[in-house]
C-alpha positions in Angstrom: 2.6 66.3 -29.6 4.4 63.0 -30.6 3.9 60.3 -27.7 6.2 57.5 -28.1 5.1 53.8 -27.3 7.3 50.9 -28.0 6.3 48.4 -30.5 7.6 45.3 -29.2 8.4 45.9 -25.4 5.3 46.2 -22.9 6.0 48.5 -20.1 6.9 46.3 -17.0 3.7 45.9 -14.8 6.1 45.2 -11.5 7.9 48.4 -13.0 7.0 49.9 -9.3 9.8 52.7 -9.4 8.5 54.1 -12.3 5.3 54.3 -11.7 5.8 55.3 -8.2 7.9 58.4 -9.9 4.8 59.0 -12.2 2.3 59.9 -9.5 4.6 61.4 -7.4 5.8 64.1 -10.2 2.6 63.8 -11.8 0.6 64.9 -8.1 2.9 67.8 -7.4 2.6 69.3 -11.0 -1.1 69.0 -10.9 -0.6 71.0 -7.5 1.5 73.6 -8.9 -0.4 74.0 -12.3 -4.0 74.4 -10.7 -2.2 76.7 -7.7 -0.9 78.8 -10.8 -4.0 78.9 -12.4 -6.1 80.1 -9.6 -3.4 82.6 -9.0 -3.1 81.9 -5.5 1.0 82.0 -5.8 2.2 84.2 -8.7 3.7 82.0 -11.3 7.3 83.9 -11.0 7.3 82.9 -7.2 6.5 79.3 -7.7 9.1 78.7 -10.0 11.8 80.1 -8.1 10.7 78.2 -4.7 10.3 74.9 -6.5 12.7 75.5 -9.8 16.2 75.3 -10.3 17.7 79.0 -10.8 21.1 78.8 -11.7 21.8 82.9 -10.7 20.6 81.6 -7.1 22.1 78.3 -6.6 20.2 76.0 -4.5 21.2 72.5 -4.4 18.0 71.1 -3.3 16.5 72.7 -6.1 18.3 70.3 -8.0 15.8 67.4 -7.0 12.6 69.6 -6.7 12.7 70.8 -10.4 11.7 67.2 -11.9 8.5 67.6 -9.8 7.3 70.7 -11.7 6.5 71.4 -15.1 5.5 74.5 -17.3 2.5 73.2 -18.6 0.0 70.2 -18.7 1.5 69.3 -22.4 4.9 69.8 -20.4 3.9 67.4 -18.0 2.3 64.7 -20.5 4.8 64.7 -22.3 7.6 63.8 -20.2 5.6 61.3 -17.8 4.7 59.3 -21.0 9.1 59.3 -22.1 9.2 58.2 -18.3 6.6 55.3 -18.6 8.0 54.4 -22.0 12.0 54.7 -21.2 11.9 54.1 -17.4 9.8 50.5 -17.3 12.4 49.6 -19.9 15.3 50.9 -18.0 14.2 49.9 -14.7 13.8 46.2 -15.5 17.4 46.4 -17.0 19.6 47.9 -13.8 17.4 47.5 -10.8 15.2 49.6 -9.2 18.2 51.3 -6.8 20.4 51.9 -9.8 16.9 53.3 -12.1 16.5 55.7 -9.2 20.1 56.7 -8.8 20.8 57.2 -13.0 17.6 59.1 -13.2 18.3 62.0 -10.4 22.0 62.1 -11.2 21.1 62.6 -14.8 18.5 65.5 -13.6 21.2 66.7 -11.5 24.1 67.3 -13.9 21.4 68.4 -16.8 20.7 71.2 -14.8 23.8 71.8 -14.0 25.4 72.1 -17.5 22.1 74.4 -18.4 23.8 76.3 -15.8 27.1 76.6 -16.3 26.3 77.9 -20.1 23.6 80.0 -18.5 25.9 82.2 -16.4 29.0 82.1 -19.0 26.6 83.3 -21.5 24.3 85.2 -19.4 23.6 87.9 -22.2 22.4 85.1 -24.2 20.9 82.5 -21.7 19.0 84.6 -18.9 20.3 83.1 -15.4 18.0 84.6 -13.8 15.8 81.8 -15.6 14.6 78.8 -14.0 14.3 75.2 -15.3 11.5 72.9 -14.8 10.7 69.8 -15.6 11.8 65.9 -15.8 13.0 66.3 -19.4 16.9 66.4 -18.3 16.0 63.3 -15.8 14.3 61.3 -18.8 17.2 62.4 -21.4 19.0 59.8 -18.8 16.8 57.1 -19.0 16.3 57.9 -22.8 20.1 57.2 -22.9 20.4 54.2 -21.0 17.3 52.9 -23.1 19.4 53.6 -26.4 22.2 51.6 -25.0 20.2 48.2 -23.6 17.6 48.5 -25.9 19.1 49.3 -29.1 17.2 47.1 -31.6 14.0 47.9 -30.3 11.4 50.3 -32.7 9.2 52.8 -31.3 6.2 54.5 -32.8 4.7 57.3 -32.6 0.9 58.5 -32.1 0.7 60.2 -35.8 3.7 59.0 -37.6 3.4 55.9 -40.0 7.3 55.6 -39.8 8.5 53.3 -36.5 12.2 54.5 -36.0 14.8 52.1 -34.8 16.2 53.5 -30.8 19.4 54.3 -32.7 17.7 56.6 -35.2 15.4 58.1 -32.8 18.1 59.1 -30.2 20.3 60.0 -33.0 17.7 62.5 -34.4 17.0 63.5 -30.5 21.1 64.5 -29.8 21.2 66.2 -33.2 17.9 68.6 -32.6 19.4 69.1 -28.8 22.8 70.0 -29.5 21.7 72.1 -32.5 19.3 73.5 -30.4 21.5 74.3 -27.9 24.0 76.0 -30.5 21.9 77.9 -31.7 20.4 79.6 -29.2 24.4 80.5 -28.1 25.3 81.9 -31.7 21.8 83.9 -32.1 21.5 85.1 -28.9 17.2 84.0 -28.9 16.0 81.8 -26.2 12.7 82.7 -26.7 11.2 78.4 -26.9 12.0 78.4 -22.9 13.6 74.8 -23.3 16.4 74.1 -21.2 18.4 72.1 -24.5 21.6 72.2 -22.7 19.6 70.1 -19.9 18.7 67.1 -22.4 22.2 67.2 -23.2 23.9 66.9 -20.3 20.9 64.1 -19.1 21.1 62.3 -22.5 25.0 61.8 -23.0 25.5 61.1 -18.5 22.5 57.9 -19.6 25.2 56.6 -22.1 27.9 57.0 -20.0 26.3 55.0 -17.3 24.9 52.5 -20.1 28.1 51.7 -21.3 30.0 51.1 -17.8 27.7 49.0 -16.4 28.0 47.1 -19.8 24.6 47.1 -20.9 25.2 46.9 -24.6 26.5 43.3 -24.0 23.5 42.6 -22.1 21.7 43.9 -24.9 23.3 41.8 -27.9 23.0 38.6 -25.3 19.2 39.3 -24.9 18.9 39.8 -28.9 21.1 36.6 -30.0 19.0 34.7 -27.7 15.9 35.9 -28.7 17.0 35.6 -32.0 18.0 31.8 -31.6 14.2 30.8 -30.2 12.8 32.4 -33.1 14.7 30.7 -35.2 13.9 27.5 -33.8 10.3 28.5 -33.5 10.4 29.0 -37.3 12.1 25.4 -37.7 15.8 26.8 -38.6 17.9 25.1 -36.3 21.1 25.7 -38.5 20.4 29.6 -38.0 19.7 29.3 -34.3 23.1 26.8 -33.9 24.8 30.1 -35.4 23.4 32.2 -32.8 24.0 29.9 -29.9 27.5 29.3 -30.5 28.2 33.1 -31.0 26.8 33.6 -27.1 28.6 31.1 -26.1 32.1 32.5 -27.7 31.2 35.6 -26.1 30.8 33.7 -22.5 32.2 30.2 -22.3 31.3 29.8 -18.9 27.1 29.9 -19.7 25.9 26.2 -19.2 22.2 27.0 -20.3 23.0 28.5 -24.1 24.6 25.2 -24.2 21.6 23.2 -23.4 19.4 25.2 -26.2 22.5 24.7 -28.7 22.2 20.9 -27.7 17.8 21.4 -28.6 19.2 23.2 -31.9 21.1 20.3 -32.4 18.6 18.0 -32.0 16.3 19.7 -34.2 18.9 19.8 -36.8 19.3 15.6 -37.0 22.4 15.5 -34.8 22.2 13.7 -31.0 26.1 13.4 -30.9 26.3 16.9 -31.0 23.7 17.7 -28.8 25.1 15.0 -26.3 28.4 17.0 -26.6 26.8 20.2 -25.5 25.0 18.8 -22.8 28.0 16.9 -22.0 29.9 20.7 -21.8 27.0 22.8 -19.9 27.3 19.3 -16.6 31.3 19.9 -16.7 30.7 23.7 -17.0 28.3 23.7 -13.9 29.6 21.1 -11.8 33.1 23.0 -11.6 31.2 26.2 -10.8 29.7 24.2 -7.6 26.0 24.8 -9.8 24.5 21.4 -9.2 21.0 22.2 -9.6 22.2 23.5 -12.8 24.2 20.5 -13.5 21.3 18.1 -12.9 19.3 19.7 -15.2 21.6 19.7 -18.2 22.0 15.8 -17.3 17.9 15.2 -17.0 18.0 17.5 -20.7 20.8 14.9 -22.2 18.5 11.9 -20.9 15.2 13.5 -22.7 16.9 14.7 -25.6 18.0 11.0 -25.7 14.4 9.8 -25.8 13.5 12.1 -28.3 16.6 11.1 -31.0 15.6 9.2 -34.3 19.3 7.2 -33.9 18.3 4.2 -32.1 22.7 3.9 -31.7 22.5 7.3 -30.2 19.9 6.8 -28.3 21.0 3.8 -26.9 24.3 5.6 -26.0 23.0 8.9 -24.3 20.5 7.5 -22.5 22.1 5.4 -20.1 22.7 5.9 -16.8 26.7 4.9 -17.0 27.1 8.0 -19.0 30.5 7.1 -19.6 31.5 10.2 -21.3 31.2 11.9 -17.3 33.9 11.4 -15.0 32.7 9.6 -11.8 33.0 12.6 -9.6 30.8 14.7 -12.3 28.3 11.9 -12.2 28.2 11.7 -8.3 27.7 15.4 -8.2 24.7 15.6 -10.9 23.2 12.2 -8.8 23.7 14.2 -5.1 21.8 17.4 -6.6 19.0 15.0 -8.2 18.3 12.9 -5.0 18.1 16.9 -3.3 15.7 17.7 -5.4 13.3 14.8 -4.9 14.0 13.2 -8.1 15.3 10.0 -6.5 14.9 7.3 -9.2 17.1 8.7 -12.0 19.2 10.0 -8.7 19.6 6.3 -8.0 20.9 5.4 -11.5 23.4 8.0 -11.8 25.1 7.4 -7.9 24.4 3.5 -8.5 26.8 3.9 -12.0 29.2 5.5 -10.1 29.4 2.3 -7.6 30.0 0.0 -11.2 32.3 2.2 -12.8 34.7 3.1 -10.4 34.2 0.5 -7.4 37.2 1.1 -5.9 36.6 4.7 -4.6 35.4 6.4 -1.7 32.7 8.2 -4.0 31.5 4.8 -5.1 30.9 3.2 -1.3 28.6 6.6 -0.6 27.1 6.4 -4.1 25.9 3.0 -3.1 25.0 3.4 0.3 22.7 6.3 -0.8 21.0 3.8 -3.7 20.4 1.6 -0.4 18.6 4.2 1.5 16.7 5.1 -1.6 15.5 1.6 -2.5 14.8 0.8 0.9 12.8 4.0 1.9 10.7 6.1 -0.9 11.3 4.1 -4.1 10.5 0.8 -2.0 12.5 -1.5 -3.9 13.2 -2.9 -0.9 14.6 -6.3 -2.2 17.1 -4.5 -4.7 18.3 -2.8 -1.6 18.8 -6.0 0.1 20.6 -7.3 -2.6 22.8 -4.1 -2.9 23.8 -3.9 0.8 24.9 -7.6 0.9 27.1 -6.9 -2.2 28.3 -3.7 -0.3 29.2 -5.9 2.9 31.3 -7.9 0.4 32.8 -5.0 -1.3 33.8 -2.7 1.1 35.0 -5.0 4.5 37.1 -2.1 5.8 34.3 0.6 4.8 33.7 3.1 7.8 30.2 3.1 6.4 29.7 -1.2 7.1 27.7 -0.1 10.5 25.5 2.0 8.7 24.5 -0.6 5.5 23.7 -3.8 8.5 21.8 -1.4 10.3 20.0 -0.9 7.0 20.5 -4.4 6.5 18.6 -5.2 9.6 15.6 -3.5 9.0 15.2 -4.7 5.5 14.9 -8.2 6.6 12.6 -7.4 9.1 10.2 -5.4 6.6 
């Protein structure tokens, strides 16, 4: 019995649907073996209660098939391709979808068993009925192949750890030949329902490739790929990487930020200003500030980190002058949100210098008022500001609300 295992992907712990499936299918079996061995219910009558029987159609038979099996091997067998395949799939589409691909896929297994059952009902007996989770975990195997295609799995036995590609490959071809065989000889005697794993295996791919999981799966590899190339000090192989993902999505501010790291690594802080420069613009237009304030907190350390003194003299200031005004007022509004209130303060208070005249510069300033004045207690900097601010702004709707401020400064 070959039980597969992957090699480089740990079943999911939180993989609850899958395991939940498990000791559900693995429970009723146990039932239905030991009731068969005892002999309380004649094998014959068990499998056609429980069993899908395509001469006696019974679509609820349909579900209750995947909770039986012919044997303990039977069983074993399939509930390890469910752990294996299922954690993997699971984590991929959700728990809903995992649940919906696997039951559809046991669904139209059976049904294509059926249909060449009765059209070939000389050679495959109708009156036969099919057990097991095999045409359910052809599915998931399918889906796997798809999301997961890089990925090797071994084998308890065999010294050789095919690739997802070559194993499914191999699978399809013993399958369909299987399956063709047992039409042109006219000897079913192996009891495996190969039209089944068929009909399971190719719905999986279907599914896999309309919900697009192959692009999710070369993302997931070009990314991994560009860490480990940075883990192994290659930045110019992991710069490749990055700027392939980001070809393939243009809109995804965070490969940006790790092309900017690449860059740094590689000796170039222009560059890697450039990129960090690109994710802010990318993330403030998407109304992603969070996002946004991160890539500018990343452009400010990256900053620290350059060997250019020039460069880092240029990146790390708060004017930023390669941001527009409103870019910078965005980034500062989502830092002051999330507590980080001094570099908040530098960003909204270079918006006030830079562009004076606007109405994003009074609230800029009024904000690095409140700041000074309450948490960062820089209280005499905020006096200083909201007497420049009454100068400034005379006609400013917010005047009432800096001499308030005013006022209690002076009497701190």
């Amino acid at each position: 019995m070959l039980l597969p295992f992957p090699e480089n992907r740990v079943p999911a712990i939180s993989a609850a649907a899958t395991r939940t499936l498990i000791a559900v299918t693995a429970a009723v079996s146990v039932v239905q073996l030991t009731i068969t061995r005892n002999a309380t219910l004649p094998i014959a009558g068990l499998s056609h209660v429980l069993g899908f029987t395509p001469a006696h159609f019974n679509p609820l038979c349909l579900i209750s098939y995947t909770f039986i099996h012919a044997d303990a091997s039977h069983l074993l067998l399939n509930m390890c391709y469910l752990l294996v395949f299922g954690a993997g799939v699971e984590a991929a589409v959700g728990k809903p979808r995992f649940l919906g691909l696997y039951f559809s896929g046991g669904v139209l297994g059976a049904l294509l068993q059926a249909l060449v059952a009765l059209r070939m009902p000389i050679l495959l007996s109708p009156a036969s009925a099919i057990l097991g989770s095999s045409a359910a975990c052809s599915t998931l195997i399918g889906v796997y192949a798809v999301r997961y295609y890089r990925d090797r799995i071994r084998f308890v036995g065999l010294p050789y750890r095919p690739t997802v590609v070559e194993l499914v490959t191999v699978f399809l071809t013993i399958e369909i030949g299987a399956g063709i065989w047992q039409i042109f000889s006219g000897q079913s005697q192996d009891g495996i329902a190969h039209w089944a794993h068929v009909g399971g295996f190719v719905f999986g791919l279907c599914c896999a490739y309309l919900l697009k999981l192959d692009d999710r799966g070369t993302t997931a590899y070009w990314q991994q790929d560009a860490a480990t190339a940075l883990d192994n000090s290659l930045p110019g192989a992991a710069i490749q990487r990055l700027e392939q993902l980001i070809e393939r999505n243009p809109d995804c501010g965070e490969e940006r930020i790790h092309l900017a790291e690449a860059w740094l690594a590689y000796g170039d802080m222009d560059q890697a200003a450039d990129a960090c420069l690109d994710a802010i613009r990318i993330h403030t237009g998407a109304g992603r500030r969070k996002e946004a304030a991160r890539a500018y907190r990343a452009i400010r350390e990256l900053a620290a980190k350059s060997d250019s003194t020039d460069s880092a003299a240029r990146w790390n200031s708060p004017l930023m002058p390669d941001l527009t005004p409103a870019e910078l007022f965005t980034v500062g509004l989502s830092l002051e949100e999330e507590g980080n209130l001094a570099d908040s303060a530098e960003a909204l208070r270079a918006v006030s210098i830079r562009v004076p005249g606007s109405a994003e510069a009074e609230t800029a300033l009024v904000r690095v008022i409140a700041m000074y004045g309450g948490l960062l207690k820089r209280a005499e900097e905020a006096r200083i500001l909201a007497q420049l601010f009454l100068e400034s702004y005379p006609n400013s709707p917010l005047r009432p609300r800096v001499q308030e401020m005013l006022k209690q400064l002076s009497g701190a």
